[in-house]
C-alpha positions as a LaTeX table, in Angstrom:
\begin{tabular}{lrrr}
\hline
Residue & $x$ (\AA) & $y$ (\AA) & $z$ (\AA) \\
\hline
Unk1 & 42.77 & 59.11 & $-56.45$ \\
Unk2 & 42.77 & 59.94 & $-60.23$ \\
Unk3 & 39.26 & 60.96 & $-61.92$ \\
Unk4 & 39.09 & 57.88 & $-63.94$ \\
Unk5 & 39.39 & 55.45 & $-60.36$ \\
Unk6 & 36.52 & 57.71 & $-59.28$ \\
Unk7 & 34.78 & 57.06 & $-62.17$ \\
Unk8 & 35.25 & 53.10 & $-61.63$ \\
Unk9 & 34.13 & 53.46 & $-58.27$ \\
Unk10 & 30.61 & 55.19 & $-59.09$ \\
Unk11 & 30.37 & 53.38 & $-61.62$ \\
Unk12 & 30.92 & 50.44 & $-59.62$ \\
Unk13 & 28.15 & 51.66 & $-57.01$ \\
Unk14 & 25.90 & 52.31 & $-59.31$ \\
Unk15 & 25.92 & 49.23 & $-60.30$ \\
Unk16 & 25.50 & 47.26 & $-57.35$ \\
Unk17 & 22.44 & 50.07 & $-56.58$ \\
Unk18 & 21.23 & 48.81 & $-59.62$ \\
Unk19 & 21.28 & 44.89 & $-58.97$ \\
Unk20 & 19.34 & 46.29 & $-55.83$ \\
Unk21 & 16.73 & 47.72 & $-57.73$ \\
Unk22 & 16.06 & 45.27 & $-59.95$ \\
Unk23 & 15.87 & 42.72 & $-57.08$ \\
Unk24 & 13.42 & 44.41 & $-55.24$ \\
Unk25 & 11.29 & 45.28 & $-58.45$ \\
Unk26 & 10.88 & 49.18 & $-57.02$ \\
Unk27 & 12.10 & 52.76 & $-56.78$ \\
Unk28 & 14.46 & 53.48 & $-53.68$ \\
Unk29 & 13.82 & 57.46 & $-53.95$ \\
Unk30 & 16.15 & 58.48 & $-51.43$ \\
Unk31 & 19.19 & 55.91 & $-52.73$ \\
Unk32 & 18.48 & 57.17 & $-56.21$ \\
Unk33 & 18.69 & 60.51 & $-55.45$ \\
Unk34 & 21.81 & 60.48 & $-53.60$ \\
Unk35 & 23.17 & 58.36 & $-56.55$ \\
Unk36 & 22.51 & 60.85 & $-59.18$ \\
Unk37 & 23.69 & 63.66 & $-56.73$ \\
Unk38 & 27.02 & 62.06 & $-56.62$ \\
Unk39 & 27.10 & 61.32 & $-60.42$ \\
Unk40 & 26.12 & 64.85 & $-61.29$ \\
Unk41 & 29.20 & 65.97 & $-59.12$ \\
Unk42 & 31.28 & 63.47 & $-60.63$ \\
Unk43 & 30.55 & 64.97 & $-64.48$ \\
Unk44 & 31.46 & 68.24 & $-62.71$ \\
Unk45 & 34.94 & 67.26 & $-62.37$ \\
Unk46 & 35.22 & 65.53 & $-65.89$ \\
Unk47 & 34.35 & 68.28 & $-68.10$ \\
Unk48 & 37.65 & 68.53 & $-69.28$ \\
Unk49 & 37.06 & 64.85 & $-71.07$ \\
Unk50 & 37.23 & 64.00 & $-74.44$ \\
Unk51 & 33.89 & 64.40 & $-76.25$ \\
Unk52 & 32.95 & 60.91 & $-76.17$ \\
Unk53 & 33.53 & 60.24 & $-72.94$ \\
Unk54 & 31.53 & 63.78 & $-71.83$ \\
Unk55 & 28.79 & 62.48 & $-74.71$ \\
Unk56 & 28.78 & 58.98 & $-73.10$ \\
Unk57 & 28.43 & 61.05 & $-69.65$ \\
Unk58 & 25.44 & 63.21 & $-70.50$ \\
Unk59 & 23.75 & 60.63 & $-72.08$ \\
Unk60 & 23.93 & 58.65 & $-68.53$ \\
Unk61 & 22.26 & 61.46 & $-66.79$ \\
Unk62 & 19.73 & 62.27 & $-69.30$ \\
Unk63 & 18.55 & 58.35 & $-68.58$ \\
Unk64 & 18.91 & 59.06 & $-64.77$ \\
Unk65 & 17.09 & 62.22 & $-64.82$ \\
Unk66 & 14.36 & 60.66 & $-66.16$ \\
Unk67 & 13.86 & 58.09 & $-63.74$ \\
Unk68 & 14.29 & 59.98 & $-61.48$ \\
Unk69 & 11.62 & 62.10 & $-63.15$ \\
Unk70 & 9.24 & 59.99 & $-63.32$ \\
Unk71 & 10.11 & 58.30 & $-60.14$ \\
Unk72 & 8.71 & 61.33 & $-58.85$ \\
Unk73 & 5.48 & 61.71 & $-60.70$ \\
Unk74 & 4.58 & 57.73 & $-59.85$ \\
Unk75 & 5.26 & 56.77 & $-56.78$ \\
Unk76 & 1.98 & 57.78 & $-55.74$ \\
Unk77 & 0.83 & 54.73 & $-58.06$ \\
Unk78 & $-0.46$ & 51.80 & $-56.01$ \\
Unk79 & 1.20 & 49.26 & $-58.05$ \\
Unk80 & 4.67 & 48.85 & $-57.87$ \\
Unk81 & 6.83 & 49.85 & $-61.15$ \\
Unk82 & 10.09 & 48.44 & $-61.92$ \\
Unk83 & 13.05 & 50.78 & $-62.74$ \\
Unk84 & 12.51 & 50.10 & $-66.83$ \\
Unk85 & 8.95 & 50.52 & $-66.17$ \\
Unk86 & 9.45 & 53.94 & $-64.67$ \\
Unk87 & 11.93 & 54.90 & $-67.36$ \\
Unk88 & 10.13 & 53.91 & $-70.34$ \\
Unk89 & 6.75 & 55.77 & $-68.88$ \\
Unk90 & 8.77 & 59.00 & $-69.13$ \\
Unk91 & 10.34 & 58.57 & $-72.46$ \\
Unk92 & 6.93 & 58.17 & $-73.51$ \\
Unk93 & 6.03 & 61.58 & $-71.84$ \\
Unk94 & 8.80 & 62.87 & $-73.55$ \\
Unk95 & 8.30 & 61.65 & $-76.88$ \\
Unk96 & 4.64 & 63.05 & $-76.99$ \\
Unk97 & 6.22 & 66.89 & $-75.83$ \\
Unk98 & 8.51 & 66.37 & $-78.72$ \\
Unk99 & 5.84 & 65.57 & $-81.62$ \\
Unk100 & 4.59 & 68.94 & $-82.25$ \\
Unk101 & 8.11 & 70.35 & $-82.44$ \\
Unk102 & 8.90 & 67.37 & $-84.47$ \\
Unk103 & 5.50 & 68.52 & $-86.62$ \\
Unk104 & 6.63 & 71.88 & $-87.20$ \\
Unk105 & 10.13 & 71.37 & $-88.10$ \\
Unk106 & 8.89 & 68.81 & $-90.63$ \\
Unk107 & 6.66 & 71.09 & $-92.20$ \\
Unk108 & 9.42 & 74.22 & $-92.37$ \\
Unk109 & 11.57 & 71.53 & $-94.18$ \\
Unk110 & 8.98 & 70.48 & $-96.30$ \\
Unk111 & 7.73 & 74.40 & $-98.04$ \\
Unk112 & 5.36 & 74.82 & $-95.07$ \\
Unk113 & 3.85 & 78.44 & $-94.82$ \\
Unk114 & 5.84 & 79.19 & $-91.78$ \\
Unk115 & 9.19 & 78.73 & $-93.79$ \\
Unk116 & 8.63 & 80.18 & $-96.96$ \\
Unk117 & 9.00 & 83.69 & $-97.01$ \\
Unk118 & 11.22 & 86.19 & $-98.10$ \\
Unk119 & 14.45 & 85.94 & $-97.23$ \\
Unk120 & 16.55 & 88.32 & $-99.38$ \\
Unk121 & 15.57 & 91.18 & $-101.48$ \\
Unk122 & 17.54 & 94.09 & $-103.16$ \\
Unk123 & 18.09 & 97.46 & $-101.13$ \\
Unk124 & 15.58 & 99.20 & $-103.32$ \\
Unk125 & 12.65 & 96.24 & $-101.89$ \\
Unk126 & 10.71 & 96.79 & $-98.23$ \\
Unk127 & 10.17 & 93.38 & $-96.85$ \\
Unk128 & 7.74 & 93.55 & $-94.22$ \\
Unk129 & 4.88 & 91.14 & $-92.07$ \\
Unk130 & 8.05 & 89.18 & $-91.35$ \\
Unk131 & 9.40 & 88.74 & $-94.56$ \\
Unk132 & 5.62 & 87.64 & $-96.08$ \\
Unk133 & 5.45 & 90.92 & $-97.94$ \\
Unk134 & 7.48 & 92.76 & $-100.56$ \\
Unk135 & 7.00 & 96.29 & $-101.74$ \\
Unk136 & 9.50 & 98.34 & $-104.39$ \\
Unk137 & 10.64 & 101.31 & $-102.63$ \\
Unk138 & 13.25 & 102.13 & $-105.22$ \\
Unk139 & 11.64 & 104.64 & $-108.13$ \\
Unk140 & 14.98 & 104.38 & $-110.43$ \\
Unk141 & 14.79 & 102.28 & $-113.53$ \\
Unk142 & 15.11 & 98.46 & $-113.54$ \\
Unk143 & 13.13 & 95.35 & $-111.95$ \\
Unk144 & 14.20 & 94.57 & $-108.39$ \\
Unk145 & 13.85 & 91.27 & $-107.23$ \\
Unk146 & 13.31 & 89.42 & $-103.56$ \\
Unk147 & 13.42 & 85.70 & $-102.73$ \\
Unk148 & 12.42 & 82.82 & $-100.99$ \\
Unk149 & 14.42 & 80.21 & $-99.17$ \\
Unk150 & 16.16 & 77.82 & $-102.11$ \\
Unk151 & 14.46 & 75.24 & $-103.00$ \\
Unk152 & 15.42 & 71.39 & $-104.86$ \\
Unk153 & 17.44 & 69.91 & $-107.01$ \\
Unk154 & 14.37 & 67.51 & $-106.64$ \\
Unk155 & 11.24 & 66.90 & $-105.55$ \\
Unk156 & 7.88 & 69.14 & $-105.79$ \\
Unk157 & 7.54 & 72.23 & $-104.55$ \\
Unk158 & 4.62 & 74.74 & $-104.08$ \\
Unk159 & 4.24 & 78.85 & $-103.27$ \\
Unk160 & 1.19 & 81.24 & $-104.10$ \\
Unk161 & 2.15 & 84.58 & $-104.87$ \\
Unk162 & $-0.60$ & 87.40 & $-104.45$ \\
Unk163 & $-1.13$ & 90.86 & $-105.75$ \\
Unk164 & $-1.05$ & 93.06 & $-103.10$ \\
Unk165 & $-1.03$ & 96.10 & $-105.17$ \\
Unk166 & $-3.76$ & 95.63 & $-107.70$ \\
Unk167 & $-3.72$ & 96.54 & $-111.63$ \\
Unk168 & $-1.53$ & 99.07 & $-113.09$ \\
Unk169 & 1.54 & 97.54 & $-111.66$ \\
Unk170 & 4.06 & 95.81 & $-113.38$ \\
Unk171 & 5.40 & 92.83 & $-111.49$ \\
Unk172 & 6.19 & 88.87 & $-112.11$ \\
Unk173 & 6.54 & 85.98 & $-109.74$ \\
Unk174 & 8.36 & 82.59 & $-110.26$ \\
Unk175 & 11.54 & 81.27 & $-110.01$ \\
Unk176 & 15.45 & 82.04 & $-110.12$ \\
Unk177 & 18.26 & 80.25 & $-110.33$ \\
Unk178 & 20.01 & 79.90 & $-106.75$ \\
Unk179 & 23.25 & 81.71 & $-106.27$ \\
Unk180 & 21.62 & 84.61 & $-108.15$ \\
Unk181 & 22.69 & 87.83 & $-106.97$ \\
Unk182 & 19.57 & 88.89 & $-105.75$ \\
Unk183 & 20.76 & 91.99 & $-103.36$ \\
Unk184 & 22.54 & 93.58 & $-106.19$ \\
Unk185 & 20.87 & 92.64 & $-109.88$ \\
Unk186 & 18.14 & 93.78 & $-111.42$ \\
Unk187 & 15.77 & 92.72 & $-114.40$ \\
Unk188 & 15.78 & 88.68 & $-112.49$ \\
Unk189 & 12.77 & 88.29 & $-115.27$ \\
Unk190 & 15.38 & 88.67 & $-118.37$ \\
Unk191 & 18.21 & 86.26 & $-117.13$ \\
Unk192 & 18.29 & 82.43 & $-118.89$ \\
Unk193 & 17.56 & 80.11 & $-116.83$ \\
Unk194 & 14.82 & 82.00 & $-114.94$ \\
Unk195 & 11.14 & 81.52 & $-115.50$ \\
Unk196 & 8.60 & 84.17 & $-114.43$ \\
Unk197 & 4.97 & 84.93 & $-114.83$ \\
Unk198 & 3.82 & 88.26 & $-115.72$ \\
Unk199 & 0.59 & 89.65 & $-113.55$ \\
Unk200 & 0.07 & 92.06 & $-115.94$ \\
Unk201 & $-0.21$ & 89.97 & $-118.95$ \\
Unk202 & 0.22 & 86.20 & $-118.18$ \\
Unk203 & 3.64 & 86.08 & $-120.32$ \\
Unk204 & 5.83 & 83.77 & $-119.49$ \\
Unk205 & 9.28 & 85.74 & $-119.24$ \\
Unk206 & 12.21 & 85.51 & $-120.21$ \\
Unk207 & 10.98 & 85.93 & $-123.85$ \\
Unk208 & 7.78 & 87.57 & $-123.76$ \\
Unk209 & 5.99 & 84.35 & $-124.10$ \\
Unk210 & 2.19 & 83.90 & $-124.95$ \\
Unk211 & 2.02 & 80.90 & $-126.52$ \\
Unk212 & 1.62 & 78.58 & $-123.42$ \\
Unk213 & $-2.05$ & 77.17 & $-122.89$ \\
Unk214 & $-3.75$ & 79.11 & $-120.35$ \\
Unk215 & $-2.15$ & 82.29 & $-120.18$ \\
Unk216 & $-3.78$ & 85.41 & $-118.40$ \\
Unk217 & $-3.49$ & 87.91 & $-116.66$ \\
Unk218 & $-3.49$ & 88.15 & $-113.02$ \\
Unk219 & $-3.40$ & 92.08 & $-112.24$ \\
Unk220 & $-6.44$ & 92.51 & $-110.14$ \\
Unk221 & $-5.95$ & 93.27 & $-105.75$ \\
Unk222 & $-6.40$ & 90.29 & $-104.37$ \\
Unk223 & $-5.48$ & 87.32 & $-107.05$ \\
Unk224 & $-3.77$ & 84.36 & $-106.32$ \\
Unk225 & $-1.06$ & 82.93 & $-108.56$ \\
Unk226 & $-0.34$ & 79.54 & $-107.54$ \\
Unk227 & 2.58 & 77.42 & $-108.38$ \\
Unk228 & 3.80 & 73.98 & $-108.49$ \\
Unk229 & 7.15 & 73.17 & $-109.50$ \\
Unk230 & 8.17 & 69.61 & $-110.35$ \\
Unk231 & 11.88 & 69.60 & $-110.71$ \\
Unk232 & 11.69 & 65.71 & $-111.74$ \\
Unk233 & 9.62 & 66.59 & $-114.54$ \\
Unk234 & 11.58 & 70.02 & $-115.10$ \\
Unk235 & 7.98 & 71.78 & $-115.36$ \\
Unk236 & 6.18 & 74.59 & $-113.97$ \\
Unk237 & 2.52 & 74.71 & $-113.56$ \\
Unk238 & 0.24 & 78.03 & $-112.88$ \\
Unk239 & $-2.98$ & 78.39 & $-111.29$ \\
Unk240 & $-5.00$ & 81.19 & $-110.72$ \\
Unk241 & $-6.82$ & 82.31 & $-107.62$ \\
Unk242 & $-7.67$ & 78.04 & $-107.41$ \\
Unk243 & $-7.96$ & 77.00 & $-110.54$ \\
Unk244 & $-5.66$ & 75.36 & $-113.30$ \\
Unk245 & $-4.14$ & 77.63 & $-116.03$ \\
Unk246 & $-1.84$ & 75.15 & $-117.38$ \\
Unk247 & 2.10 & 74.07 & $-117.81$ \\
Unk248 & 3.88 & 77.49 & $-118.38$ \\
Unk249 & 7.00 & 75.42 & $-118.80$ \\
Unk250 & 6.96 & 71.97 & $-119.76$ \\
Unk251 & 10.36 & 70.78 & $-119.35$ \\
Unk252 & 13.99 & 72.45 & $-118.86$ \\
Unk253 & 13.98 & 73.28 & $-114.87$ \\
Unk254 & 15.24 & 70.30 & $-113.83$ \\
Unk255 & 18.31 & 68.77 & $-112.43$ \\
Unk256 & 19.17 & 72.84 & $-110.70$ \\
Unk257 & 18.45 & 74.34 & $-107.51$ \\
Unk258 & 16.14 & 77.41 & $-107.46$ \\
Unk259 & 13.97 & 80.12 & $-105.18$ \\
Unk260 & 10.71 & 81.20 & $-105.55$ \\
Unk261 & 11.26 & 85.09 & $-106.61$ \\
Unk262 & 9.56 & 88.51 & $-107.81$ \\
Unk263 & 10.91 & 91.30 & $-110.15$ \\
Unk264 & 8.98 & 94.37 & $-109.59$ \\
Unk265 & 9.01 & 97.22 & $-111.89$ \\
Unk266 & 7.54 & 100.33 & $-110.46$ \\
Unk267 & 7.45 & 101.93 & $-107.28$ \\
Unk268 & 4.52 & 100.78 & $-104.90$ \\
Unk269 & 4.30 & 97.32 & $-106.40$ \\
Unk270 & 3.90 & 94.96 & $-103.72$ \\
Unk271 & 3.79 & 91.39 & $-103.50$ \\
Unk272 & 2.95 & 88.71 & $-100.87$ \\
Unk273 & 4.37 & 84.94 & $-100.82$ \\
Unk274 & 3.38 & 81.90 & $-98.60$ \\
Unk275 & 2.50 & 78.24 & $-99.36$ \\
Unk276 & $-0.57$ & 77.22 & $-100.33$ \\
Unk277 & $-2.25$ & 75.13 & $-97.57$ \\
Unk278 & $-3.37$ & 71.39 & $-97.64$ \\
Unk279 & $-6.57$ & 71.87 & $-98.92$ \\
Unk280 & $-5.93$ & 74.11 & $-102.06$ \\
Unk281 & $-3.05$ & 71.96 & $-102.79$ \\
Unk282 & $-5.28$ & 69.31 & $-102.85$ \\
Unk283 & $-7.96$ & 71.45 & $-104.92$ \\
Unk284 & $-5.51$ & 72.23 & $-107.42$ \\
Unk285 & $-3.92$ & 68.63 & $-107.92$ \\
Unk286 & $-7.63$ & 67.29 & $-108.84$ \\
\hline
\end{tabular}
């Protein structure tokens, strides 16, 4: 007998075990078991099917092994379940395992603080605490520069940068474009189409400029530089440790796909990066 006729024939049982079930309104544990036994054998054999029919397949025994599942859980239950019934209680279980998965992935996806970290950096850069923390290694000339995960073309995005080394250092945070070479370029903070802020003197680089409203310094251990990035609007707004600095760039950014970055200048400088949480994000939009 050919796989497919055995296929018709389980297929066919199961279906008359079904009609059973239903007309009894309850669980026959040892029936179902031996059904799914003999289907589980019965994918064995048909591995070698196309990829619909071995989708079509696994899908069937997901849906059986959660009856059966939860077959197991409730039969000590004194009201009788129905086969649906018993199914749709463990799809249920299911569903609420899945939601703080679900949660987390939403929030890496979103700019979270578990996704955005650095994820490339020149061979003269140390990344370190898991890609949170950047530190220049390199004592030649030229800036260095690490980065984030990319980011856009749309939407609003957050990060908070923080000086990890204190004053004295020259560094910048903000963005470049994506598809920068990141491993092998230097001087990120000089290249059009980049905008960076400069710890050491609030400057908005490239350009060396101090006429945006706002503008300080952020060169002290410790300070936050927090930034939102509205690549609608084609803007980038700075805050510092909390509070509102102003629009360091008021139009231009948008419509391109960027990563949050840092060019740092001498050896020792070290940077960290993360996203700001709910509440500061909050703070800051008031």
């Amino acid at each position: 007998m050919s796989h497919r006729s055995k296929q018709a024939d389980l297929l066919s049982a199961f279906a008359t075990c079904n009609r059973c079930l239903h007309a009894s309104e309850t669980v026959c544990l040892p029936a179902w078991r031996l059904l799914h036994l003999c289907l589980m054998v019965c994918c064995t054999l048909c591995v070698a099917r196309r990829a619909a029919e071995a989708e079509a397949w696994d899908n069937l025994l997901g849906w059986l092994d959660d009856a059966a599942a939860a077959s197991t859980t409730l039969t000590q239950s004194s009201q009788p379940l129905t086969l649906s019934e018993v199914v749709e209680r463990k799809r249920q279980e299911r569903a609420a395992e899945q939601k703080p998965e679900a949660a987390a992935q939403g929030a890496a996806e979103s700019g979270g603080a578990e996704a955005l970290r650095f994820v490339i950096a020149h061979g003269g850069m140390e990344v370190t605490e898991e890609g949170a923390v950047v530190t220049k290694t390199d004592g030649g000339y030229g800036f260095r520069c690490a980065a984030g995960p990319a980011l856009g073309p749309a939407g609003v995005h957050w990060a908070e940068f923080v000086n990890e080394s204190g004053s004295g250092s020259i560094m910048l945070c903000g963005l470049i474009l994506d598809g920068w070479d990141v491993a092998g370029g230097s001087d990120a903070d000089e290249v059009d189409g980049h905008c960076f802020f400069g710890t050491h003197t609030g400057n908005r680089m490239p350009g060396g400029h101090k006429d945006w409203p706002g503008r300080q310094p952020a060169k002290v251990k410790g300070d936050r530089i927090g930034m939102r990035l509205d690549l609608g609007a084609g803007s980038l707004t700075v805050f510092k440790n909390g509070a509102l600095l102003g629009v360091m760039q008021g139009s231009g950014l948008e419509g391109r796909a960027y990563r949050w970055a840092v060019s740092l200048g001498d050896k020792g400088c070290s940077m960290r990066l993360a996203a700001p949480s709910a509440a500061s994000v909050a703070a800051m939009e008031a």
